[in-house]
C-alpha positions as a printed Julia matrix, in Angstrom:
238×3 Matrix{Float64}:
 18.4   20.04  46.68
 20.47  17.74  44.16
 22.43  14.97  46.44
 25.76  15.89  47.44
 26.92  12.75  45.37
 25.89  14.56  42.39
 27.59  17.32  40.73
 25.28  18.88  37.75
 26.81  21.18  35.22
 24.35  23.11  33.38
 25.47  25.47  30.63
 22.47  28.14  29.97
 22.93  30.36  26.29
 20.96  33.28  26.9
 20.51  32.96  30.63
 20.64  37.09  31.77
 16.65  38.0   31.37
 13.26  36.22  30.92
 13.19  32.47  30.87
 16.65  32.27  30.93
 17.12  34.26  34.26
 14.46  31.96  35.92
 16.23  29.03  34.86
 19.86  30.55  36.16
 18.19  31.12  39.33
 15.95  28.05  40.36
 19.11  25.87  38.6
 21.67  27.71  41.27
 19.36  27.27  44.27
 19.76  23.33  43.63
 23.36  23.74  43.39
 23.78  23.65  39.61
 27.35  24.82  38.54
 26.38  27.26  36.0
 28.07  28.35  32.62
 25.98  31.42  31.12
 26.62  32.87  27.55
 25.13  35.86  26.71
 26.21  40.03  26.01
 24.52  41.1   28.84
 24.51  38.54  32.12
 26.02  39.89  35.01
 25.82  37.07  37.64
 27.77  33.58  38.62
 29.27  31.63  35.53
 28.17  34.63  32.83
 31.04  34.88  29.87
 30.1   37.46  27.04
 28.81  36.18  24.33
 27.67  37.65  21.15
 25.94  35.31  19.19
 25.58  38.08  15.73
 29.51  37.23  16.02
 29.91  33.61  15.37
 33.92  33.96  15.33
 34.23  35.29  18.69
 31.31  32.85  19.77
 32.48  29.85  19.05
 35.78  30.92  20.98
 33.93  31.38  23.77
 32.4   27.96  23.47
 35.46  26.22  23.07
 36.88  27.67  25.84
 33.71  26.73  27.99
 33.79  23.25  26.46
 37.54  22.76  27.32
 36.73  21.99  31.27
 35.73  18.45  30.73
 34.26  18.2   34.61
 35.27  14.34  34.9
 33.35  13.87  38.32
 29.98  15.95  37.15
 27.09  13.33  37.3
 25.22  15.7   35.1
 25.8   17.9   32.49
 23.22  19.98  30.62
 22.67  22.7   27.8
 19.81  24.49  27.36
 19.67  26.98  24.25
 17.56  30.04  24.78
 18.94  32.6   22.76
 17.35  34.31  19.86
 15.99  37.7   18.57
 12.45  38.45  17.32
 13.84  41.39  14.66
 12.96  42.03  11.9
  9.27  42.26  12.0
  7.16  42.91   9.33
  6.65  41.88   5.41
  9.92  40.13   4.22
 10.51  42.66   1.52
 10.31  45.51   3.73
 14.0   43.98   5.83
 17.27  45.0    5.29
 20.5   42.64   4.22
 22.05  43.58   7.1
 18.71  42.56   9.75
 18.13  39.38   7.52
 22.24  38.46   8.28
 21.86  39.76  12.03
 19.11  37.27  12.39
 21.02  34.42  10.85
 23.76  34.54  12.68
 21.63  34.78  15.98
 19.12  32.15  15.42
 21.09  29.7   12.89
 24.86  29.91  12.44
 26.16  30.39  16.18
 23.18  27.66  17.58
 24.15  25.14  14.81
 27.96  26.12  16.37
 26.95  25.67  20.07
 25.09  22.53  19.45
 28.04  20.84  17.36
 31.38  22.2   20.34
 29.0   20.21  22.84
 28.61  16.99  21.55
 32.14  17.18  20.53
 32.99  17.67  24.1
 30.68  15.73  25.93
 29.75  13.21  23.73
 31.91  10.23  25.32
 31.35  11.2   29.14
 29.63   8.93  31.27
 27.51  11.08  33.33
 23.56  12.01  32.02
 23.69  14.5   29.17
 20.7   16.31  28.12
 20.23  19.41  25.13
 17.65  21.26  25.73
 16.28  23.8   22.55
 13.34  26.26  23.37
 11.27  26.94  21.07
  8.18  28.67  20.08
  4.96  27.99  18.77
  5.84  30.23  15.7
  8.15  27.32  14.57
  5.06  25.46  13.45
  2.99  28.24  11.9
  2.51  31.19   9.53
  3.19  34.4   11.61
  2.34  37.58   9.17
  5.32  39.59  10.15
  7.43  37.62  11.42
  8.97  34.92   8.57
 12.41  35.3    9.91
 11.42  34.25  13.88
  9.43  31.37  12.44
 11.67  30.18   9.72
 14.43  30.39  12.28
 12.85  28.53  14.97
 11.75  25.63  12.45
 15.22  25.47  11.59
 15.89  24.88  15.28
 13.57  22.76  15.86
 14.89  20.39  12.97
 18.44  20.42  13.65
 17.33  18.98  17.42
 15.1   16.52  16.11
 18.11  15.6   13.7
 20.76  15.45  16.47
 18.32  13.11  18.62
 17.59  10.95  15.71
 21.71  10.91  15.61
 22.06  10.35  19.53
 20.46   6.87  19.19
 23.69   5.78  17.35
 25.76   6.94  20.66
 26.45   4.52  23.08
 26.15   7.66  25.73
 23.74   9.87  23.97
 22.71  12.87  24.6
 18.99  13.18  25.21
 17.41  16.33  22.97
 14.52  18.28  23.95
 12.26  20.85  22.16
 10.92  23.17  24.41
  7.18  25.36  23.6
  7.29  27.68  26.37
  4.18  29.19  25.21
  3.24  33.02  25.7
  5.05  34.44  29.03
  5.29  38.03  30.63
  8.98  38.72  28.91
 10.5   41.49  27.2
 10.12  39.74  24.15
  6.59  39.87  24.05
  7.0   43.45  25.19
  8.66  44.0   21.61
  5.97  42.29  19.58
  3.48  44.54  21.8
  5.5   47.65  20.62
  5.38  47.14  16.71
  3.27  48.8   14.48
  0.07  46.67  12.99
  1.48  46.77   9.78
  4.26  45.67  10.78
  2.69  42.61  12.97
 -1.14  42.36  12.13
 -1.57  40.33  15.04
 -0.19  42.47  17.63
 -4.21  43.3   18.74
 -4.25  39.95  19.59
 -0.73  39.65  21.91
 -2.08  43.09  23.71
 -5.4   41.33  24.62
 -3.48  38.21  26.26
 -1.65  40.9   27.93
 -4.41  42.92  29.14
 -6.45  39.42  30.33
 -3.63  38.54  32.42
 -3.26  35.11  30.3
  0.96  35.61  29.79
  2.33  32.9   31.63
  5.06  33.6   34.28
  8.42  32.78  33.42
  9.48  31.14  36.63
  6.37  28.59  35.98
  7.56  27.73  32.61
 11.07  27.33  34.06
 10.28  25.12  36.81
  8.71  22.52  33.93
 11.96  22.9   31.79
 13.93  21.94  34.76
 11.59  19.13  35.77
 11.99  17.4   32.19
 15.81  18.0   32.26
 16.21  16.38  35.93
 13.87  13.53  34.28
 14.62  13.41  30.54
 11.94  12.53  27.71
 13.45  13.11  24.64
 10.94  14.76  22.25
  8.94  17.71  22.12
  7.48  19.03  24.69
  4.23  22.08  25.04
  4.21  23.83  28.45
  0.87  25.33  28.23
């Protein structure tokens, strides 16, 4: 349990399945106050969120970001949101999935990270950003250019903001998260394509059928860890 003394805020995009549930959950059992955004949470702190509608988004943030919690000791922001779609040769997707994808993965976290240094940026208490990742930000994926252009892009705007931070006379310590390969419903989608669409599906199925998918409560438990003792950087959790 966190000491009384302390009050952490922890805001959680994309905190209603996966790695972002586990995260909501083990973060409220230590007495986290918890801020989720996402379309589909249901639980303690959720607001709706769309992030294909930066707009209404970013009014969501701002509203979020407009409690400025003057006692909290802590206050954190991890970014988990982002869709795999669409799969397959870049030629083959539509204006409209290439947009979607944008706005999901670029535009509204480029938004999210920018309202909360704006808002935080001057508190006193420990600040940390926390980005996850994937190991498709750093390689060549056959059918999926958008997820790993997308997560580079990520990946660079974090390492930008840190490089930034140092500036601050109360930074914000940045992390890059590589969860690695968990049991999720996103690697139920990538299981689902067709091979054409994702030539290496076979190989996603066989980490599935060898029981080698990581849980997602174990990754979660080494996010927090790093957030409750910050290393800025990047960090691999398999």
């Amino acid at each position: 349990m966190n000491n009384k003394s302390e009050q952490h805020i922890t805001f959680i995009a994309g905190g209603s399945k996966g790695l972002g549930l586990a995260i909501y959950q083990q973060l409220r059992e230590t007495g986290h106050t918890l801020v989720e955004f996402s379309r589909s949470g249901d639980h303690l702190g959720h607001l709706d969120c769309d992030f294909a509608k930066p707009d209404k988004a970013i009014s969501v943030f701002k509203t979020a970001f407009n409690e400025k919690y003057e006692h909290a000791t802590h206050i954190n922001i991890i970014i988990n949101t982002a869709t795999l779609e669409p799969f397959g040769p870049i030629q083959n997707a539509s204006t409209k999935d290439i947009n979607t994808h944008l706005l999901i993965n670029v535009e509204t976290i480029t938004h999210l990270v920018r309202l909360f240094a704006r808002a935080y940026q001057d508190h006193a208490a420990q600040k940390t950003l926390s980005y996850v990742s994937s190991g498709a930000a750093n390689r060549a994926i056959p059918g999926m250019s958008m997820y790993s252009a997308s997560k580079a892009y990520g990946e660079r705007l974090i390492d930008t903001f840190r490089e930034e931070q140092k500036q601050q006379s109360q930074p914000i310590q940045a992390m890059i998260f590589n969860p690695g390969v968990m049991d999720t419903d996103m690697q139920n989608t990538i299981r689902a394509q067709k091979k054409q669409d994702f030539p290496l599906r076979d190989h996603w199925q066989q980490l599935y059928d060898n029981n080698e998918l990581a849980k997602p409560e174990d990754i979660a438990r080494f996010i927090i860890d790093k957030i409750n003792a910050p290393e800025p950087g990047y960090h691999k959790a398999q």
